[in-house]
Backbone as ProteinMPNN parsed JSONL, in Angstrom:
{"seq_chain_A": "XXXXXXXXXXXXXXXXXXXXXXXXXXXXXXXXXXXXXXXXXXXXXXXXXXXXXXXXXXXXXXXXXXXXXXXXXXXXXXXXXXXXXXXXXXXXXXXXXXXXXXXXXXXXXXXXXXX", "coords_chain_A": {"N_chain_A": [[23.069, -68.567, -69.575], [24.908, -65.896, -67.588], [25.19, -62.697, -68.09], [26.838, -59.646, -67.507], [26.431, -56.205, -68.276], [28.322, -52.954, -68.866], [29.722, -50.732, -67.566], [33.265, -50.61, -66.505], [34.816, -48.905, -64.745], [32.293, -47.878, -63.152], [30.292, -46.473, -59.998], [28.135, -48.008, -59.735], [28.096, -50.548, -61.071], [29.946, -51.526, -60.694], [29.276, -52.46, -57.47], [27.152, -53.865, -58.288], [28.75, -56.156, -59.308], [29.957, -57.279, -57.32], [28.072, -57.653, -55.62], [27.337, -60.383, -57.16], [29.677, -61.63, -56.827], [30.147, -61.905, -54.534], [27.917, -63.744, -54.036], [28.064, -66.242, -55.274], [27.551, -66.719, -58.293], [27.724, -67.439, -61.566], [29.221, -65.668, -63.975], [29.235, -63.322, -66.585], [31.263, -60.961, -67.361], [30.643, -57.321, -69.536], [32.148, -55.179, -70.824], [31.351, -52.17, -71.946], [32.59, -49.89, -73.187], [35.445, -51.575, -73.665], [33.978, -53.902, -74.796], [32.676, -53.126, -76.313], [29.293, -52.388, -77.874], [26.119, -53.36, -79.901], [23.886, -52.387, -82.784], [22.145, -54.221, -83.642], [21.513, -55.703, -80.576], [20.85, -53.781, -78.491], [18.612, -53.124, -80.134], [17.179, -55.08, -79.724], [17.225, -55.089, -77.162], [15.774, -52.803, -76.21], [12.799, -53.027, -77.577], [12.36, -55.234, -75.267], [12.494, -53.83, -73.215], [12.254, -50.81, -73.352], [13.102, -47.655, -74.81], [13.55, -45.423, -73.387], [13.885, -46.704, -70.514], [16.693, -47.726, -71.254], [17.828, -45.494, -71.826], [20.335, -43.555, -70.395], [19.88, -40.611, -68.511], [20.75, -39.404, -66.786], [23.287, -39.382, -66.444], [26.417, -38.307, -66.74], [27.436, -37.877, -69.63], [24.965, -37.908, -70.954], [23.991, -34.937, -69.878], [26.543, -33.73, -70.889], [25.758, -33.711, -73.951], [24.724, -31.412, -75.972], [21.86, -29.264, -75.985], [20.444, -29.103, -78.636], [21.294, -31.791, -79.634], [20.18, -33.598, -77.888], [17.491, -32.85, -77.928], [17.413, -34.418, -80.233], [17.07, -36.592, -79.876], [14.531, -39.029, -79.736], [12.809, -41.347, -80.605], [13.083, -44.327, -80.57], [14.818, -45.721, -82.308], [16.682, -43.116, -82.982], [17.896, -42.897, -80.301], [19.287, -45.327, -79.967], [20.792, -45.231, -82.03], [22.46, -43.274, -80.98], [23.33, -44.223, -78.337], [25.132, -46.472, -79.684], [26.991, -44.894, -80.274], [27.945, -43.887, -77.98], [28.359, -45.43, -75.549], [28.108, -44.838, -72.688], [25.9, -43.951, -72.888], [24.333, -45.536, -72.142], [21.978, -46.945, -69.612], [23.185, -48.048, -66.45], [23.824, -50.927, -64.48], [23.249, -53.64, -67.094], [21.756, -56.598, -66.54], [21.922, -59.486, -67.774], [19.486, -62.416, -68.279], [19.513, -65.816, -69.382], [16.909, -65.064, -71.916], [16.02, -62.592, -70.814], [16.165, -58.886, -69.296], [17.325, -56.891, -67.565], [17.272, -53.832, -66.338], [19.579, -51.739, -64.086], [20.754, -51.566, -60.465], [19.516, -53.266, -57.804], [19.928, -54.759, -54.806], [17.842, -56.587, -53.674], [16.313, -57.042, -56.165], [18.207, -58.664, -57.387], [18.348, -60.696, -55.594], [15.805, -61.762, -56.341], [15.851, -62.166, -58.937], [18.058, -64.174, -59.567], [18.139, -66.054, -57.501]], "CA_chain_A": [[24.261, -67.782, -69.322], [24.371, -64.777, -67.305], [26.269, -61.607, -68.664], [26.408, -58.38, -66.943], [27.151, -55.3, -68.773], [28.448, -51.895, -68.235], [31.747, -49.464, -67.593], [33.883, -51.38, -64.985], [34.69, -48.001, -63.326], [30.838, -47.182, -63.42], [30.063, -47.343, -59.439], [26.931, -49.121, -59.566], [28.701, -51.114, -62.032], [31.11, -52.321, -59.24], [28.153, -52.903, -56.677], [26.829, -55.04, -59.061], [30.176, -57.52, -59.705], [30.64, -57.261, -55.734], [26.874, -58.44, -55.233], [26.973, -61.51, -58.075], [30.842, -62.545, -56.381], [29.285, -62.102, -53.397], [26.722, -64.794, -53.984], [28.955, -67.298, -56.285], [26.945, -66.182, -59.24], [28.732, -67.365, -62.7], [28.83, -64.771, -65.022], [30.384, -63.273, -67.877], [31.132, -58.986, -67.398], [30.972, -57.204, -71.018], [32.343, -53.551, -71.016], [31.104, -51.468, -72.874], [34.07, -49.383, -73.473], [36.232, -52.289, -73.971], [33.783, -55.046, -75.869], [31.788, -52.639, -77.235], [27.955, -52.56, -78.088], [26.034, -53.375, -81.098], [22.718, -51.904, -82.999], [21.694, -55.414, -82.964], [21.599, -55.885, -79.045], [20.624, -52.575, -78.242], [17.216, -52.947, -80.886], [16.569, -56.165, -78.883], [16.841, -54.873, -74.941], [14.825, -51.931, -76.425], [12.165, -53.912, -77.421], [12.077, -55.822, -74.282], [12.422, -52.116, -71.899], [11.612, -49.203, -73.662], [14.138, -47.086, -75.242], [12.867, -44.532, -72.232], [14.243, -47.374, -70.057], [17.526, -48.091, -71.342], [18.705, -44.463, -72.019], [20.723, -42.873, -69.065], [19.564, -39.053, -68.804], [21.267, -38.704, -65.499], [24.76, -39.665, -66.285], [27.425, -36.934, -66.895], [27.7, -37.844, -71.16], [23.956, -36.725, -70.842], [24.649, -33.761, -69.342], [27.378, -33.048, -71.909], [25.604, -33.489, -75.106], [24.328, -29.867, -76.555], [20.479, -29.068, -76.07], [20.092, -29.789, -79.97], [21.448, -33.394, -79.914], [19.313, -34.263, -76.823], [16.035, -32.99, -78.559], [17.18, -35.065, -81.142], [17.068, -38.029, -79.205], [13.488, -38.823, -79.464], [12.468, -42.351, -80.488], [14.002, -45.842, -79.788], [16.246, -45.261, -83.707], [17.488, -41.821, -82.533], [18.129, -43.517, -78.585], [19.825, -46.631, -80.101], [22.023, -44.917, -82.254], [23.015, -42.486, -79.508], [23.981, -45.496, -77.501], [26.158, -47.225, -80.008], [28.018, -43.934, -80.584], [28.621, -43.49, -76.937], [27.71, -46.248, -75.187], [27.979, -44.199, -71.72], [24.759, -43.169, -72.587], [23.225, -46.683, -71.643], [21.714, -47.327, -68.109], [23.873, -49.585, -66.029], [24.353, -52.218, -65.082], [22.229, -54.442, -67.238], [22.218, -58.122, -66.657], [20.759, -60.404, -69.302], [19.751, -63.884, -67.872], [18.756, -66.492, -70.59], [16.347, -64.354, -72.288], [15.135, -61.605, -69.678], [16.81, -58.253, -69.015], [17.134, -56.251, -66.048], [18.686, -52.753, -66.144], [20.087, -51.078, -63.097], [21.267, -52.47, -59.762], [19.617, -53.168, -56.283], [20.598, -56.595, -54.335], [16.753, -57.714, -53.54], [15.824, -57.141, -56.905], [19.092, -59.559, -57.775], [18.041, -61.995, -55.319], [14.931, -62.157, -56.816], [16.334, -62.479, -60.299], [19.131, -64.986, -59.146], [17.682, -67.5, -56.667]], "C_chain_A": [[23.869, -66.403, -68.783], [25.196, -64.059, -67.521], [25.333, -60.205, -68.294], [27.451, -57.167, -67.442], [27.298, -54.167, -68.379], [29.707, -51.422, -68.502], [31.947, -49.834, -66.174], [34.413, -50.03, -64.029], [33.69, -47.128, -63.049], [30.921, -47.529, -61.553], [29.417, -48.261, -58.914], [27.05, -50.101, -60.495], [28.996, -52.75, -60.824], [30.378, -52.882, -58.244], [27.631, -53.948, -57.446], [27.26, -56.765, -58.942], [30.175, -57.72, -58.422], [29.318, -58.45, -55.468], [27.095, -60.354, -55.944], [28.534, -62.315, -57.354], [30.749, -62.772, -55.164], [28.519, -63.31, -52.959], [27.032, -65.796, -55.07], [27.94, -67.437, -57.66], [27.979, -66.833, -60.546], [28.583, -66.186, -63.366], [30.223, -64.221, -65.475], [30.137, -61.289, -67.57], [31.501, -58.485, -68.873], [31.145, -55.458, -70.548], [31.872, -52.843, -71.937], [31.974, -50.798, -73.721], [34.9, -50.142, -73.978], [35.855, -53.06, -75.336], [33.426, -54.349, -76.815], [30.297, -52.708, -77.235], [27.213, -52.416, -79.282], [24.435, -53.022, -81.469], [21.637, -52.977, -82.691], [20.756, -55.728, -81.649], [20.609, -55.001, -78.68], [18.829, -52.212, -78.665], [16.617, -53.564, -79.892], [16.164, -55.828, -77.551], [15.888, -53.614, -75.383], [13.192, -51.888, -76.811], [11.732, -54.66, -76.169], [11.692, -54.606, -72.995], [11.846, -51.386, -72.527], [13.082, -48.685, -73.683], [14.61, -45.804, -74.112], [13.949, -45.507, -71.256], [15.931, -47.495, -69.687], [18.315, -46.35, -71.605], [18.819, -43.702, -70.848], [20.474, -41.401, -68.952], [20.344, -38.221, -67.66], [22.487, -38.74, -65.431], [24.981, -37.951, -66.732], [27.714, -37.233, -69.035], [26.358, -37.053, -71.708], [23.994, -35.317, -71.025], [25.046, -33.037, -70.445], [27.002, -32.945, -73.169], [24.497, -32.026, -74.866], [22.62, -30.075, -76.367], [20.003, -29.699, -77.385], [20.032, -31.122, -80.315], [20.476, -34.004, -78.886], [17.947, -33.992, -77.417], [16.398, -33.772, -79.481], [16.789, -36.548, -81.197], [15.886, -38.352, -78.898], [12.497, -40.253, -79.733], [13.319, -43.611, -80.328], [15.531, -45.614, -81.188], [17.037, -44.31, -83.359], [18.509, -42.302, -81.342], [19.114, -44.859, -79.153], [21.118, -46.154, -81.143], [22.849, -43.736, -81.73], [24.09, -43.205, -78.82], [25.004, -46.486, -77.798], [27.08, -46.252, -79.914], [28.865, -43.321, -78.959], [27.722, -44.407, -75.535], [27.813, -46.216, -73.594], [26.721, -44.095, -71.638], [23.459, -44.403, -71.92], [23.103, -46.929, -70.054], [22.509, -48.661, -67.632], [23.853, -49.662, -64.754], [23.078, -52.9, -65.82], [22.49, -55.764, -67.215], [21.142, -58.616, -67.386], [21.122, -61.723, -68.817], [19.163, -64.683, -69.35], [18.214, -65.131, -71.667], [15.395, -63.1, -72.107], [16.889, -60.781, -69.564], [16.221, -57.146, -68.178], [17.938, -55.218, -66.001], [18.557, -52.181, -64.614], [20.111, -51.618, -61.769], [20.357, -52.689, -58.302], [19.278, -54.533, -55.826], [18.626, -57.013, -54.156], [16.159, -58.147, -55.022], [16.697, -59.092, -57.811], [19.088, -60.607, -56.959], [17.215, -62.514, -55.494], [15.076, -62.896, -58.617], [16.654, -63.791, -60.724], [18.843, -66.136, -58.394], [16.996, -68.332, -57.003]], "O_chain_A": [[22.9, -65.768, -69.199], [26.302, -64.509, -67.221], [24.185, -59.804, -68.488], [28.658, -57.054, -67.225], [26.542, -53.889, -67.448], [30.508, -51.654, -69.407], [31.309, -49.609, -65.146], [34.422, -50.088, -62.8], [33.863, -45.943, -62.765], [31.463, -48.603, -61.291], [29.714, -49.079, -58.042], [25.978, -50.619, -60.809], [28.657, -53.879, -60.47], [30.788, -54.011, -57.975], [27.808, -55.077, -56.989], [26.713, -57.842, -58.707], [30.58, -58.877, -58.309], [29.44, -59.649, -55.217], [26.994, -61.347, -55.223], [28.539, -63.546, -57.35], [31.227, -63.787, -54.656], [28.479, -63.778, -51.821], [26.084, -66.141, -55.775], [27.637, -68.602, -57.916], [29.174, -66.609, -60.349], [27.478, -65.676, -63.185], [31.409, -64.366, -65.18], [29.1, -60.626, -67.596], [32.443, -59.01, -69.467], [30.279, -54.757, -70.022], [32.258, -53.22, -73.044], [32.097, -51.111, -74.905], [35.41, -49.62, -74.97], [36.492, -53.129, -76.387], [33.654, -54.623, -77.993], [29.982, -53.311, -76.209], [27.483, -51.392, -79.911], [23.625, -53.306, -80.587], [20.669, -52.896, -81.935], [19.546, -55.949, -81.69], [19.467, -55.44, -78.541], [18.031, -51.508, -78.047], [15.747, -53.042, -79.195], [15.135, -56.136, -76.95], [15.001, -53.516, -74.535], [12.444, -50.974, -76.464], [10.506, -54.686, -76.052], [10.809, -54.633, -72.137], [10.658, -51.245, -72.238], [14.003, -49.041, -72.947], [15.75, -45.348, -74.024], [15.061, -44.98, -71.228], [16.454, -47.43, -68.575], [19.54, -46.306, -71.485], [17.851, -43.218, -70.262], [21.324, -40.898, -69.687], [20.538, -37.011, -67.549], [23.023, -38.206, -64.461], [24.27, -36.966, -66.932], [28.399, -36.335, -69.527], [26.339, -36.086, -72.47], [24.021, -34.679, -72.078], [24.441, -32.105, -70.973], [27.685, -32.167, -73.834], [23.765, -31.745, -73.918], [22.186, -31.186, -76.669], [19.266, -30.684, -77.356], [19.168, -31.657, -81.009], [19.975, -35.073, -79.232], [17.186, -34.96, -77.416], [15.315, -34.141, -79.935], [16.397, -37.328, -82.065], [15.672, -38.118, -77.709], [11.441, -40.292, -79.102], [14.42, -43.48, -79.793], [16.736, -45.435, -81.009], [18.237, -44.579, -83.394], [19.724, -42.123, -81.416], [19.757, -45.308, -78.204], [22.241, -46.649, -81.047], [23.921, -43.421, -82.246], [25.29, -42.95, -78.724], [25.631, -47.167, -76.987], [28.152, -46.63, -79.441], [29.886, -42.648, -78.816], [26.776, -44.045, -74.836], [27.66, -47.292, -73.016], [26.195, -44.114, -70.526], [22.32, -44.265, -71.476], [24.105, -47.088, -69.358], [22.531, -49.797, -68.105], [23.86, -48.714, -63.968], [21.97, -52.788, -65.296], [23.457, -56.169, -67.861], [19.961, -58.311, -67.553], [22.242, -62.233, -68.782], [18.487, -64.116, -70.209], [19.027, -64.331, -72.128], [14.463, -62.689, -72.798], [18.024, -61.253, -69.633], [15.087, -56.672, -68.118], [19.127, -55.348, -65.71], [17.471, -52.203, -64.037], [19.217, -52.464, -61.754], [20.835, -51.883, -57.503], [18.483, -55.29, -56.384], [18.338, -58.029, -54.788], [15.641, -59.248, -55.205], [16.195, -60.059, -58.384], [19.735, -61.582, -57.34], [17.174, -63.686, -55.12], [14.505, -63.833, -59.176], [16.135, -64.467, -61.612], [19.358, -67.208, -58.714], [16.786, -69.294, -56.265]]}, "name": "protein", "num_of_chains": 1, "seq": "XXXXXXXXXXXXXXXXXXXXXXXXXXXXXXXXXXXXXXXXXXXXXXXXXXXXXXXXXXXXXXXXXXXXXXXXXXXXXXXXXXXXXXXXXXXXXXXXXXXXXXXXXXXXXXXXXXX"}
């Protein structure tokens, strides 16, 4: 099963869904915002990436947290419960095929993924 997550008005989100409907792709889209995201999940793709990996530093929620809370953010526990509490703060899009995950978007990488 392939499930691709994210914030549907993210726009490398949208590039994403465009690419995979693009290329008759099945898949399942999980919002973040909407479904949610769980410590669970989050331990697991962190594990597989690097907590370095999966945490967005460049978004605008970034940005907005206070100097103090961002030094606080310092190993994968700190970074993972960051990410449930504002789950903006995760790099997107990530697609999770079978048991392999792939954060952030660009089409050769996804025809390499995908074909």
């Amino acid at each position: 099963m392939t499930t691709l997550y994210g914030i549907k008005n993210c726009d490398t989100v949208k590039k994403a869904r465009r690419w995979l409907d693009d290329h008759d792709i099945d898949y399942r889209f999980h919002d973040f915002r909407v479904d949610g995201v769980n410590d669970k999940q989050l331990a697991r793709w962190t594990k597989l990436l690097g907590w370095e990996t999966l945490l967005n530093r460049r978004g605008t929620t970034w940005r907005g947290l206070d100097e103090t809370r961002r030094s606080q953010i310092s190993d994968a526990r700190s970074a993972i419960e960051a990410m449930c509490a504002q789950p903006a703060l995760i790099k997107r899009p990530v697609l999770e095929i079978d048991n392999t995950v792939h954060v952030g978007f660009k089409p050769e990488d996804y025809a390499t993924l995908l074909n």
